[in-house]
C-alpha positions as CSV (number, residue, x, y, z in Angstrom):
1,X,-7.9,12.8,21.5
2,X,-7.9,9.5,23.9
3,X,-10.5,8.2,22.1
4,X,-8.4,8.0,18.7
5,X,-6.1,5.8,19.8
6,X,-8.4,2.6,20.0
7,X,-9.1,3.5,16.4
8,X,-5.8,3.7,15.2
9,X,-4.6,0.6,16.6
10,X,-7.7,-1.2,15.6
11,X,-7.7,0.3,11.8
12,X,-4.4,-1.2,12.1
13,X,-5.0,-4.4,12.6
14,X,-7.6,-4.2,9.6
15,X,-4.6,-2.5,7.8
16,X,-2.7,-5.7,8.3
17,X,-5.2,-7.8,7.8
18,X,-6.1,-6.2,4.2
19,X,-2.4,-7.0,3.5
20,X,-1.7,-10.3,5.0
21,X,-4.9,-11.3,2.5
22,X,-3.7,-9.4,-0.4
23,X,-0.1,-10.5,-0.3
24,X,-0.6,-14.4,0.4
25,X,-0.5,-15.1,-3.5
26,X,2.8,-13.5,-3.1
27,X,3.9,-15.1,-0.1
28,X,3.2,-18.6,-1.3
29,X,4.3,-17.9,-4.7
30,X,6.8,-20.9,-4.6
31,X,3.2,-23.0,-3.4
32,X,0.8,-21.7,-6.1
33,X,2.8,-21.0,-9.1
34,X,3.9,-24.9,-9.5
35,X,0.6,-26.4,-8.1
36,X,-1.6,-24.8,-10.3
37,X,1.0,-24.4,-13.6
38,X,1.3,-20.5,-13.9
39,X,3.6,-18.5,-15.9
40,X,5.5,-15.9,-15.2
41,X,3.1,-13.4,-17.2
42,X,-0.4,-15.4,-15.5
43,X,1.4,-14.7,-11.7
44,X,1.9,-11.3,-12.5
45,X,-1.8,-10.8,-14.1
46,X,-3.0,-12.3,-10.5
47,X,-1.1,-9.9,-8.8
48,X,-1.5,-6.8,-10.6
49,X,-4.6,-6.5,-13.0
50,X,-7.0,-9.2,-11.4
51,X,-6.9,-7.7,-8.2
52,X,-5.7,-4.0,-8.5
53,X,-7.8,-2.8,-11.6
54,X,-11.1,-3.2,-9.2
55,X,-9.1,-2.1,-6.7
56,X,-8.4,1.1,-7.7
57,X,-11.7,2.0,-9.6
58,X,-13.6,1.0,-7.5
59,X,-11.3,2.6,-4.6
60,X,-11.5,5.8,-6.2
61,X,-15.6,5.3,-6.3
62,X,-15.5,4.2,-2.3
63,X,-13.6,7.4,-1.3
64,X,-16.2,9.6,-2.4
65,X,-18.6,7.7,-0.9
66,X,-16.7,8.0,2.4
67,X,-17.1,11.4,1.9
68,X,-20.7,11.0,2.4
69,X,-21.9,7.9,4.4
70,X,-21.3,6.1,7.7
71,X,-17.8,5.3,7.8
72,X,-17.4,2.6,10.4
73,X,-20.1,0.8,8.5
74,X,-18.7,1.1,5.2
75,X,-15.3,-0.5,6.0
76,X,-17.3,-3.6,7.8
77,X,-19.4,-3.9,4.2
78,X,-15.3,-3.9,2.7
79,X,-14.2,-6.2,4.9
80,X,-16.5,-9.0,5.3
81,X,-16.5,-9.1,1.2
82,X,-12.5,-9.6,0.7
83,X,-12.6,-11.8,3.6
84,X,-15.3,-14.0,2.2
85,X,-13.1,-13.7,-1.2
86,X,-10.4,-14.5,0.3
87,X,-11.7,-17.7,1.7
88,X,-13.0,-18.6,-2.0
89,X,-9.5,-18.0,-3.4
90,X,-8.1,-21.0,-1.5
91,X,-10.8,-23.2,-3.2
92,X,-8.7,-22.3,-7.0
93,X,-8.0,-24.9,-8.9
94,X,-6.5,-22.6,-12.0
95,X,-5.9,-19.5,-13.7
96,X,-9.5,-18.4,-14.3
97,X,-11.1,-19.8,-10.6
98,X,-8.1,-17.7,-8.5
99,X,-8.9,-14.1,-10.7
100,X,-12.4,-14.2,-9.9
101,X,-11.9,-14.0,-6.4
102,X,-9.1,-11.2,-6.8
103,X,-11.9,-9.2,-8.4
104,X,-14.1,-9.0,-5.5
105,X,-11.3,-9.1,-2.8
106,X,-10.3,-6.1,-4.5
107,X,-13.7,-4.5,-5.0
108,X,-13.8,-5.3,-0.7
109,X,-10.2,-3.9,-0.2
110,X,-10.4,-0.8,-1.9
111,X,-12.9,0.5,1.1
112,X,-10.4,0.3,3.9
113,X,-7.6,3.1,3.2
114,X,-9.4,5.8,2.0
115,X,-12.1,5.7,5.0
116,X,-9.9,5.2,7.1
117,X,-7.4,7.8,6.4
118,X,-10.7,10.2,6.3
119,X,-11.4,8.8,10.2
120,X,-8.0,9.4,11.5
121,X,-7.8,13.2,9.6
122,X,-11.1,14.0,12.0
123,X,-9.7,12.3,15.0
124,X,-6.2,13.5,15.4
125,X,-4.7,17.1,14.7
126,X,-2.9,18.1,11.9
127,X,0.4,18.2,13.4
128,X,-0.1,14.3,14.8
129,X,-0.9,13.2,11.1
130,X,2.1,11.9,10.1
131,X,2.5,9.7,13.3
132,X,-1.4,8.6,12.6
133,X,-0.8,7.8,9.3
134,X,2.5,6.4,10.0
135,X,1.3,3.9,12.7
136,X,-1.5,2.7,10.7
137,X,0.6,1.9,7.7
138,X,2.5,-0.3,10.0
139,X,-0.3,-2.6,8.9
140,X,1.7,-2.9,5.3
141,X,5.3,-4.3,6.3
142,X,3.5,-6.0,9.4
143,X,1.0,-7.6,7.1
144,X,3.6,-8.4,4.1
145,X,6.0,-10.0,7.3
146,X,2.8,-12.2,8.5
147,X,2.1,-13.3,4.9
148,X,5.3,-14.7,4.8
149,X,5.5,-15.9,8.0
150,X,2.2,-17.7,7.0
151,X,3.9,-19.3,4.1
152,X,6.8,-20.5,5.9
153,X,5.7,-21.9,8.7
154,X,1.7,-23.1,8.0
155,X,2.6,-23.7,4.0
156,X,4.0,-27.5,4.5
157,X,1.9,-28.5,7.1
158,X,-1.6,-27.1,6.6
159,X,-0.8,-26.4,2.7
160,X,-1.7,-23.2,0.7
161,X,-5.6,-23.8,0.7
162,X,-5.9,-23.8,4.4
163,X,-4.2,-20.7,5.2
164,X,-6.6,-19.1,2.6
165,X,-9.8,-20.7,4.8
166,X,-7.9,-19.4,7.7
167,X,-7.4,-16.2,6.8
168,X,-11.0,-15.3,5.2
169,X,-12.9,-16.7,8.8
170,X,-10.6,-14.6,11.2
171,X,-11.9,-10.9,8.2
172,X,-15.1,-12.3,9.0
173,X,-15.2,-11.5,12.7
174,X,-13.1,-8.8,12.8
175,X,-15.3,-7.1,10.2
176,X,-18.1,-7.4,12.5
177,X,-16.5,-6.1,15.0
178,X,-16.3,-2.6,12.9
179,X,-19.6,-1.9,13.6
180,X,-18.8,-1.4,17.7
181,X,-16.9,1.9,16.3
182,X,-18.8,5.3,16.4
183,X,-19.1,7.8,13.6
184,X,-16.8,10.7,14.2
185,X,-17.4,14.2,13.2
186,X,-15.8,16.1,10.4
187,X,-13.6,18.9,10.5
188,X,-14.8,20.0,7.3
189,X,-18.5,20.3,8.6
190,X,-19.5,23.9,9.9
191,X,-22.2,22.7,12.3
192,X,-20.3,19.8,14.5
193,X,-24.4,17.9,14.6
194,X,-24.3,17.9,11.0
195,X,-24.1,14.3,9.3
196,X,-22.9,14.8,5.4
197,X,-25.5,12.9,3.3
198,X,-25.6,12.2,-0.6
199,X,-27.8,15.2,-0.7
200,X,-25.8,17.5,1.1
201,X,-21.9,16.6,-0.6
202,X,-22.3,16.3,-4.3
203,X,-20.3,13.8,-5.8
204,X,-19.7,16.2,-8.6
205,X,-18.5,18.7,-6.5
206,X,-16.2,16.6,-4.7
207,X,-14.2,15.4,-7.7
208,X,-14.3,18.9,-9.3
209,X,-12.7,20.2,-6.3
210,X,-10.1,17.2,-6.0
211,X,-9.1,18.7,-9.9
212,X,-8.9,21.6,-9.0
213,X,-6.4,20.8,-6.7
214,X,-4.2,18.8,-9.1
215,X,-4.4,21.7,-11.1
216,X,-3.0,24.3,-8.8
217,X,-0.6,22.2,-6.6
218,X,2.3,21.3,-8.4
219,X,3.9,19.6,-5.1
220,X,0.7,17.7,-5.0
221,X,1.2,16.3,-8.6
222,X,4.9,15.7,-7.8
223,X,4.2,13.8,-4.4
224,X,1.6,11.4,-6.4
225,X,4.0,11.0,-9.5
226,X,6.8,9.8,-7.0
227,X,4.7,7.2,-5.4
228,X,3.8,6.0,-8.9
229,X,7.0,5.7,-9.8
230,X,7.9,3.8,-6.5
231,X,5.2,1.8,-6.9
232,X,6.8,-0.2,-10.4
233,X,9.3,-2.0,-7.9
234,X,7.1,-2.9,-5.6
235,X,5.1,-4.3,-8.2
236,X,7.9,-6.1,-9.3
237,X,8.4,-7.2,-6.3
238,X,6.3,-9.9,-6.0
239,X,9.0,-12.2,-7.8
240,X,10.8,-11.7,-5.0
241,X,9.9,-15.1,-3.4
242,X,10.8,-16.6,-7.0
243,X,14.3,-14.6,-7.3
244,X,15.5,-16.1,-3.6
245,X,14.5,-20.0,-4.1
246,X,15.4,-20.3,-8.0
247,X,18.2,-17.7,-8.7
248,X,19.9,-17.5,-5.4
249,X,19.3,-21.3,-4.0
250,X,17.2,-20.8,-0.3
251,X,14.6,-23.3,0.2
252,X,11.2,-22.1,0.3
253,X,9.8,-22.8,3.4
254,X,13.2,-21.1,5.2
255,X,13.7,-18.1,3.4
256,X,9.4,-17.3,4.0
257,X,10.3,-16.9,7.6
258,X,13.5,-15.2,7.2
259,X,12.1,-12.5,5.3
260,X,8.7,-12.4,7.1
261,X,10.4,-11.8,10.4
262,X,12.5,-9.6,8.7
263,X,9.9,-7.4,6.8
264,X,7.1,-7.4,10.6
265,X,10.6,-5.9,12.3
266,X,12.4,-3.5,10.2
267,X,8.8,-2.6,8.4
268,X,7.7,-1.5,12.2
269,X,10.8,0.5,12.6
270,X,10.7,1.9,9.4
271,X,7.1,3.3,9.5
272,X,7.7,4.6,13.3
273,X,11.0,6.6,11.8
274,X,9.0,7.3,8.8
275,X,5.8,8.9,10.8
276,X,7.8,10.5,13.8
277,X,11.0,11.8,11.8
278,X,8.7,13.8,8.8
279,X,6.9,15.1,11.4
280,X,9.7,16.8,12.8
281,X,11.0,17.8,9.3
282,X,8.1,19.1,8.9
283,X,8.6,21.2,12.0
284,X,11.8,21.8,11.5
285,X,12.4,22.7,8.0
286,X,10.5,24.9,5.3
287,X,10.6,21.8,2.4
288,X,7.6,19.8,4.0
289,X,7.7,15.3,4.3
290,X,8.7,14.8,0.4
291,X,12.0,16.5,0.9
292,X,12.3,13.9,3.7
293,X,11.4,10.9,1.4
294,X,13.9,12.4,-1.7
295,X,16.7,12.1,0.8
296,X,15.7,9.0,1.7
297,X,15.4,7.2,-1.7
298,X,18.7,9.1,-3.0
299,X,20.6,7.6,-0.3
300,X,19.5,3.8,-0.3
301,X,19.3,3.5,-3.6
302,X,22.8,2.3,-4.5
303,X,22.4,-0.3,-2.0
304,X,19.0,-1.6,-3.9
305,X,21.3,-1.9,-7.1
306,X,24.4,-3.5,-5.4
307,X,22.6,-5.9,-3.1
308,X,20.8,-7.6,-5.9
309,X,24.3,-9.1,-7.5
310,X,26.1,-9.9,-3.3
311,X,26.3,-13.3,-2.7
312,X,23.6,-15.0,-0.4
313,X,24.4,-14.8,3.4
314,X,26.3,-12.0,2.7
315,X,26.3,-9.3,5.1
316,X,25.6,-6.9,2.1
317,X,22.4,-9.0,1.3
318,X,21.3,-9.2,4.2
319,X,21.5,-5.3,4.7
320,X,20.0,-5.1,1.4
321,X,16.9,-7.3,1.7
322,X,16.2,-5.0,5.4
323,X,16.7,-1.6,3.9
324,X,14.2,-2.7,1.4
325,X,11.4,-3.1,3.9
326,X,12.5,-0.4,6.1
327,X,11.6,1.7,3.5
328,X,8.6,0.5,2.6
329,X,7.4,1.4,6.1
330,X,9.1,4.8,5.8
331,X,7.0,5.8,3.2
332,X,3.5,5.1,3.4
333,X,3.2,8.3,6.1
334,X,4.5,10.9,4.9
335,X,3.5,10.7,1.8
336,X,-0.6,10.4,2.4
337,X,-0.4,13.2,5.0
338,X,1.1,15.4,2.5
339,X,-1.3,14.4,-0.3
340,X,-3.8,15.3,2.6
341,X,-2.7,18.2,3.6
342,X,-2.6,20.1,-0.2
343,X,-6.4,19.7,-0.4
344,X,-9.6,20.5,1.1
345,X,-10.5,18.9,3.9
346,X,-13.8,17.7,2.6
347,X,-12.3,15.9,-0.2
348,X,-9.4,13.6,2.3
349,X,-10.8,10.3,1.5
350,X,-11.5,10.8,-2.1
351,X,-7.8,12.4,-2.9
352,X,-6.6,9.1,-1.1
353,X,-8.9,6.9,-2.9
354,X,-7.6,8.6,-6.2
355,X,-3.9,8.2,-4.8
356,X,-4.4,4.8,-4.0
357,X,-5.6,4.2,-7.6
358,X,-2.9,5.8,-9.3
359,X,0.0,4.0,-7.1
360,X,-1.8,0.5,-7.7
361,X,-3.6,0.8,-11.3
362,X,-0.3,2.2,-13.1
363,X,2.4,1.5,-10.7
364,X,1.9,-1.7,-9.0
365,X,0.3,-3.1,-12.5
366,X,3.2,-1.9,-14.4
367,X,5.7,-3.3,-11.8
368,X,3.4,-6.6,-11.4
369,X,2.5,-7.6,-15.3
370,X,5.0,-6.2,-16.7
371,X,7.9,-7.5,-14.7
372,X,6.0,-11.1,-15.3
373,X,6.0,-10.3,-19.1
374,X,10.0,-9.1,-18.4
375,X,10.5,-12.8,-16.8
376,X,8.8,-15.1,-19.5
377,X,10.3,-13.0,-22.0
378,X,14.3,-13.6,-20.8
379,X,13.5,-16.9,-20.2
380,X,12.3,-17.7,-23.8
381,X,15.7,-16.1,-24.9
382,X,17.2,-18.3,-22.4
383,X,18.8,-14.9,-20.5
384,X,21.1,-15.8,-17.5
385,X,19.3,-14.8,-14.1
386,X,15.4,-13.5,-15.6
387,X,14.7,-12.7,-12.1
388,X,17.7,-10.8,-11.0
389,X,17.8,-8.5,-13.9
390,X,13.9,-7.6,-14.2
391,X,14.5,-6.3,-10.8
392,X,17.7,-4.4,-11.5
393,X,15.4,-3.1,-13.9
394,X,12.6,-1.9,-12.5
395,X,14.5,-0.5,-9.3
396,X,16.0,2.1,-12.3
397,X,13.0,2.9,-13.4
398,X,11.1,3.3,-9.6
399,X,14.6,5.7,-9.5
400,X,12.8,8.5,-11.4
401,X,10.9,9.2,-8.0
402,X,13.2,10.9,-7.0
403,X,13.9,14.1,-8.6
404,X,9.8,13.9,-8.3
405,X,10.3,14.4,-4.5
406,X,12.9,17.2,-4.7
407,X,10.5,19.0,-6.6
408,X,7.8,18.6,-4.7
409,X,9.6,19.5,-1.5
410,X,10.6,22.8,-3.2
411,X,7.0,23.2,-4.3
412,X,5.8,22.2,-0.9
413,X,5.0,25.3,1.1
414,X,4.1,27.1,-1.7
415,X,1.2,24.9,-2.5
416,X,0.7,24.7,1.2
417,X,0.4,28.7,2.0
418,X,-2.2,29.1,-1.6
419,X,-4.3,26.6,-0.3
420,X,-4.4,28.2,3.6
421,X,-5.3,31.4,2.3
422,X,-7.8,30.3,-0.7
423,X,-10.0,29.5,2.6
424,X,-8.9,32.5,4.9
425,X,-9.9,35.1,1.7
């Protein structure tokens, strides 16, 4: 059990690595968007479709193979690709030249989560999984924050390219240093000597057995409908930097570092409440972590709708712009452990994998290309605020997650108890 914790904090660090790199476009959106004359629609392609759509697809494809091969190794392959992408990306001079990279940084990315997740499953017990997973998505907020922070205080003086060179040298070294991590051995394997091969998992059995489970786990369907759904305003998100310098009047360098130390603090708070606090309603209750996560979207999100129209400086805002990523943090935890904990535990990385390309491939593209599409298309009719009102938008529809969470925290234990016995019998 000591020996986890050196591998949780350093998947971490890749964790917020993987996201510092992937949100930068983001984060310097105030940079990129003018220097290279994007649209709306072309910003929200770049974020969404030429980045997640290899992402996913090929995430799915890199969880089954975690399944199978040495997984240390694998995620120093996935990160010494996106971090010699990333370094390309910086070298864009349009459109067409900053997609490519996205491609491959996503094709690199899309190794990370799902072996990773599959590590900590064999390295920590069942009832430490939420914190596990909770710690290491501290990589998400933490990497958004540093993105931002990146932007703000490196964007005027070293300029948007640098950071990108930065960025990609420091993946390079770190994923070297992957390969100083052991293998681990997996808790689905009956002989503990026993490495799984491509001869001895078949691929096809694997994703049979990941349908079956969709099939008979409604709380399972529910939990990965939620985070879809979720998903569309974080996708939207990404106008974010856009909505605070055009529609509400911050300058761009000074509201980067606002919200980056912003999202590193309250995203760090939010996935240690997240992780600790499901695990004890998990404990504590009989509706399992999505119950947890239905309370929490039904009660902040009022607060997502209000906040949007408060005046700047506002204590409101402020409170607003926090909650936002407090509960980001809150959610990555609970909601992979459960989606790990309603299937087989041979199949952890590839039911990750496939949740990972559901979230990104149709919620993060929908909230991403189409909340770009949203933008150019109320600014052609000349609407009054674009920004402001494609986010009121999307927040409504992310809303529909939760019912989903209600009913699969009703569904929960259920799903839970089939599954136990299916292996007892």
């Amino acid at each position: 059990m000591k020996k986890a914790y050196p591998l949780l904090f350093f998947l971490t660090l890749l964790n917020m690595l993987n996201f510092v790199d992937r949100q930068l476009i983001a984060s310097f959106a105030n940079f990129i968007v003018p220097d290279l004359g994007l649209t709306d629609t072309q910003f929200g392609f770049l974020t969404s479709l030429a980045f997640i759509f290899f992402y996913s697809v090929m995430g799915l494809f890199m969880g089954v193979l975690a399944d199978m091969v040495n997984r240390p190794k694998l995620i120093a392959f996935g990160v010494v690709l996106w971090s010699a992408f990333t370094a390309l990306t910086g070298n864009a001079k349009g459109f067409v030249s900053m997609a490519i990279p996205r491609m491959f940084i996503g094709v690199g990315e899309s190794i990370l989560t799902p072996t990773s997740m599959s590590l900590l499953s064999d390295s920590f017990p069942e009832k430490r999984m939420g914190f596990a997973a909770g710690f290491y998505y501290m990589g998400v907020p933490i990497g958004v924050g540093m993105s931002l922070l990146i932007a703000g205080y490196l964007g005027e003086s070293l300029g948007w390219r640098n950071c990108f060179y930065l960025l990609g040298g420091i993946g390079l070294l770190l994923g070297l240093c992957t390969l100083l991590f052991k293998e681990r051995s997996r808790k689905s394997s009956q002989n503990k000597d026993e490495k799984p091969s491509l001869s001895y998992i078949s691929t096809v059995k694997i994703v049979f057995t990941l349908f079956q489970a969709l099939k008979t786990s409604s709380a399972l369907r529910f939990t990965i409908l939620a985070g879809v759904l979720y998903h569309v305003v974080l996708g939207a998100a990404v106008f974010e930097q856009l909505w605070f310098v055009q529609e509400r009047g911050f300058e761009r360098s000074e509201i980067a570092q606002i919200t980056g130390w912003i999202g590193v603090v309250a995203g760090m708070a939010g996935n240690l409440f997240g992780g600790v606090v499901s695990d004890w309603w998990q404990e504590k209750t009989n509706q399992g972590r999505p119950m947890f996560l239905f309370w929490l979207a039904l009660i902040t999100f009022p607060i997502f709708i209000y906040y949007r129209f408060a005046e700047p400086n506002t204590v409101i805002f402020w409170i607003g712009v926090t909650l936002g990523f407090f509960q980001l943090g809150c959610f990555f935890g609970p909601t992979f452990s459960v989606v790990q904990e309603l299937v087989p535990n041979n199949i952890r990385a590839t039911v990750v994998a496939f949740y990972i390309l559901t979230l990104n491939l149709i919620g993060l593209t929908a909230g991403s290309l189409g909340g770009g599409l949203c933008v150019d298309y109320l600014k052609a009719i000349n609407y009054n605020e674009p920004y402001t009102w494609t986010l009121i938008v999307f927040t409504f529809i992310s809303a529909a997650s939760i019912p989903c969470y209600y009913l699969a925290g009703k569904r929960y234990k259920e799903d839970k108890k089939a599954l136990e016995s299916s292996f007892s019998s």
